[in-house]
C-alpha positions in Angstrom: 57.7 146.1 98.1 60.9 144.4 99.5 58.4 141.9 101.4 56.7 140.9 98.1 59.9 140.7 96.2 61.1 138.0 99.5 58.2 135.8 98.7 58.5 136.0 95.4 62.6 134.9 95.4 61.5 132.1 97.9 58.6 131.0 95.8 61.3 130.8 92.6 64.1 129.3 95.0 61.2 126.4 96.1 60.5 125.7 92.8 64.5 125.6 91.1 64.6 123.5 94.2 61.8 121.4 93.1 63.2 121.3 89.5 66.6 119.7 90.7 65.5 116.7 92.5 65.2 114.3 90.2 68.9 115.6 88.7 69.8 115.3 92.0 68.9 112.1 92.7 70.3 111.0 89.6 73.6 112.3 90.0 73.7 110.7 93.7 73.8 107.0 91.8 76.8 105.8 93.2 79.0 103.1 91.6 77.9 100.2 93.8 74.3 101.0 92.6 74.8 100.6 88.8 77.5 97.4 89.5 74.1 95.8 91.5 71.6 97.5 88.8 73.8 96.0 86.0 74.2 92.4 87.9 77.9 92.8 86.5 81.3 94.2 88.3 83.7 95.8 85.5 87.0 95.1 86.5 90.7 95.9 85.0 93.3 92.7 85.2 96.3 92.2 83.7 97.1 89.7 81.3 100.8 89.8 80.9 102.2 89.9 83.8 102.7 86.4 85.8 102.0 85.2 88.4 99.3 88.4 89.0 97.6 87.8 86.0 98.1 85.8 82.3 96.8 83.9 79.5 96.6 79.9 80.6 96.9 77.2 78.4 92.9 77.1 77.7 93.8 81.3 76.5 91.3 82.2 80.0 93.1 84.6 81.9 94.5 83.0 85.3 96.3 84.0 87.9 96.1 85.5 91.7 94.6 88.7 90.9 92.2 86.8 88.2 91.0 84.5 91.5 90.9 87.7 93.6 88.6 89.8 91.0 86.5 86.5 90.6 86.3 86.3 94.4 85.1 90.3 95.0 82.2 89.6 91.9 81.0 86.1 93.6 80.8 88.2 97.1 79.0 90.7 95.3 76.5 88.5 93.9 76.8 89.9 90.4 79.3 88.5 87.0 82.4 89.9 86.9 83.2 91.4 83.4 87.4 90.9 83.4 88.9 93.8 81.2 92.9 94.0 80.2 94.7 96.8 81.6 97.9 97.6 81.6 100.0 100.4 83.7 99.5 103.0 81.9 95.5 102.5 81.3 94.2 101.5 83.9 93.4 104.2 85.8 92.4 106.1 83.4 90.1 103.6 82.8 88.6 103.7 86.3 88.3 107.5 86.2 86.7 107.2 82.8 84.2 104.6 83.7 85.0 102.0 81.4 86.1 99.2 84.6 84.6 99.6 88.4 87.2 98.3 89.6 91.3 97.6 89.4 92.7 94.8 90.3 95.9 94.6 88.5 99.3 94.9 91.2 98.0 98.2 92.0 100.1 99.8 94.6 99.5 102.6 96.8 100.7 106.5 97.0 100.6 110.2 97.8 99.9 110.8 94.0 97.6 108.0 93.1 95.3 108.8 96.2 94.7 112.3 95.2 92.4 111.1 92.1 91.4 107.5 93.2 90.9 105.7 96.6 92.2 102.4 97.6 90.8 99.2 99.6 92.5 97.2 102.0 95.8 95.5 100.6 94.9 91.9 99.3 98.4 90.5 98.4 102.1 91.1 98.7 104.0 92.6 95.6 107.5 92.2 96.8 111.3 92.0 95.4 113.2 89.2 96.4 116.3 87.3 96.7 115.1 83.4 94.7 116.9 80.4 94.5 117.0 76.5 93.4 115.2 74.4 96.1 118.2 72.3 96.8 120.2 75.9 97.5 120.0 76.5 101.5 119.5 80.1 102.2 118.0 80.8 105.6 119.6 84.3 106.1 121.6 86.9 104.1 124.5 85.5 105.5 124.2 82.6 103.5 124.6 84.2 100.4 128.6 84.4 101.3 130.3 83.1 98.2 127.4 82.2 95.8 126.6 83.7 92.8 123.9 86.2 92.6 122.2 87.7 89.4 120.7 91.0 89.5 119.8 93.6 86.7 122.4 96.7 86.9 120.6 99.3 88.5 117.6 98.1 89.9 115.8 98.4 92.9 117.1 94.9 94.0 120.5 95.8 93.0 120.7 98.5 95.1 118.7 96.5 98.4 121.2 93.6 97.8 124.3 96.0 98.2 123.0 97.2 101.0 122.4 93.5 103.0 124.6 91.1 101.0 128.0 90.0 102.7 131.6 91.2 100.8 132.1 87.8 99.6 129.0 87.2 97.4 129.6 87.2 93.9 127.2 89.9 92.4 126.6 89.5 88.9 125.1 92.2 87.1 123.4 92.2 83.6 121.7 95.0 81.7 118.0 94.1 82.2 115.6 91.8 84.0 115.0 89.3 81.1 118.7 88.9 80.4 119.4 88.3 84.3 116.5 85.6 84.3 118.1 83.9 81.7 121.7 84.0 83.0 120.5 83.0 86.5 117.8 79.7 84.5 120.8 78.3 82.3 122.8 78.4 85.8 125.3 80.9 85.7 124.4 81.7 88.9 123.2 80.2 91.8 121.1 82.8 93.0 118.8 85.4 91.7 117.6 88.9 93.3 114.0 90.0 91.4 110.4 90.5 91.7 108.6 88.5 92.1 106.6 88.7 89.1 109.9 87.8 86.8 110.1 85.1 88.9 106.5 83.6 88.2 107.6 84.3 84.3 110.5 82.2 84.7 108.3 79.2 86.6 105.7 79.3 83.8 108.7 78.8 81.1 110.5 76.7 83.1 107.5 74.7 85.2 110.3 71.8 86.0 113.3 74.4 87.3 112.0 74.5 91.2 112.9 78.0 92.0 111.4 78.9 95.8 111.6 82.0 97.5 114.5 82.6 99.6 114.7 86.0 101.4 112.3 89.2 101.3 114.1 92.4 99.8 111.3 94.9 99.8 107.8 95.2 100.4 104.6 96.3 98.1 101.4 95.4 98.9 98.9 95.2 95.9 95.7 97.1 96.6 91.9 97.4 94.5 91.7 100.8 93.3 88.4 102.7 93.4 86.8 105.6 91.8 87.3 108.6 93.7 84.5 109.4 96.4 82.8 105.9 95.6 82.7 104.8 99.4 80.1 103.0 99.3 81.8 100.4 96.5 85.2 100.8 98.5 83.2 99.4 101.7 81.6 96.1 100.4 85.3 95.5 98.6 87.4 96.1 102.0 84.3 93.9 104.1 85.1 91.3 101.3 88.8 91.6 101.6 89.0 91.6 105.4 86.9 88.4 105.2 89.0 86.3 103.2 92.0 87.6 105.3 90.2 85.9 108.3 88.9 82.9 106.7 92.4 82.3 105.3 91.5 82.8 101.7 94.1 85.3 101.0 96.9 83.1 102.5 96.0 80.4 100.1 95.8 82.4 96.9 99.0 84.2 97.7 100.9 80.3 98.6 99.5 79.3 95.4 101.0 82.0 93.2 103.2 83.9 94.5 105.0 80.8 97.1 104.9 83.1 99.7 102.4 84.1 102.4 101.1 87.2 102.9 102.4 88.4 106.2 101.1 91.8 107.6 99.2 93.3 105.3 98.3 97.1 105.3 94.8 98.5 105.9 
């Protein structure tokens, strides 16, 4: 009796076995698959936040992580569908399915990793100390004496008091738009920002010639991927790490953000 019973559980096992393949195979569709099957890469850029990514004159979005999303569909051989994100959507998005792919200033951390995975860093997303071209400032200890504007309270407010000499003139307004202005109708000679209010500013005021003085802090701006979508995560990073060597990233990141990109992160 308990033998028959043991052939008859395996001969049901076999067959809900048998019944699950095709669900099975199904389900195993990974994201690369449907971005090749579709001939179209869904990705999440921003559009309002310069130099990364904006509306240009002609209203197409522009920017370095426009010519980086661009650059990972070409690789990929398929048409990249560009999709506005901001913060606080986009990955949701991701996790939802609605984009394949961010590329939108993403950094990378403990919390964010636990529900999506991350490529290779592609550019530097960094806070730093900006001044006129004509203003000579090879070190910190040039900023002895000059005027520096900085929002009260910010990150760079806090790295500047921690590097700038006694003498220099710190002066602090109550957000980042108010310090941009202060420091573009020359109230002060030197500013201490991201590096994104710094590409708003140039895209106001093209003719001001602000240039990157001195490096504050550090962010590197990573492609986030779905969760467990390795395959995807592998052509992006093979893509990544080729345009690091063939010198494609320094050149995007030059042309935006006036800055190379230095060491960047695996």
């Amino acid at each position: 009796m308990h033998s028959k019973l043991s052939k008859r559980s395996l001969v049901v096992a076999v067959g809900l076995a048998a019944l699950a393949l095709p669900f099975g195979a199904a389900h195993a569709q990974t994201a690369l698959d449907d971005v090749l099957k579709a001939k179209t890469v869904r990705i999440g850029v921003p559009t309002d936040y310069p130099p990364y990514g904006f509306v240009g004159p002609t209203l197409a979005p522009m920017g370095l992580d426009i010519d980086i999303a661009n650059l990972i569909a070409a690789k990929l051989g398929v048409k990249a569908e560009l999709v506005p994100v901001v913060s606080a959507n986009r990955i949701p998005y991701l996790q939802t399915k609605k984009i394949d792919l961010i590329v939108s200033t993403l950094g990378r951390n403990e919390e964010r990793a636990k529900i999506i995975d991350f490529s290779h860093a592609y550019a530097p997303f960094y806070q730093g100390v900006f001044a006129l071209k004509a203003t000579e400032i090879k070190s910190f200890a040039d900023l002895a004496g000059k005027t520096v504007a900085v929002a009260r309270g910010a990150m760079e407010d806090e790295m500047l008091a921690q590097v700038a000499p006694p003498t220099t003139i710190v002066k602090r307004f109550e957000d980042q738009a108010a310090t941009t202005a202060a420091f573009a109708s020359g109230q002060t000679q030197v500013i201490a920002t991201s590096v994104s209010n710094i590409g708003v500013l140039s895209q106001k005021n093209p003719n001001l010639g602000v240039e990157y003085k001195l490096l504050l802090r550090d962010s590197p701006c990573f492609v986030g991927v779905g969760k467990g979508e390795d395959a995807l995560r592998g052509k992006v990073n093979a893509i990544i790490l080729a345009a690091k060597a063939d010198g494609t990233l320094e050149t995007l990141s030059q042309k935006w953000l006036k800055r190379g990109t230095g060491d960047l992160p695996l």
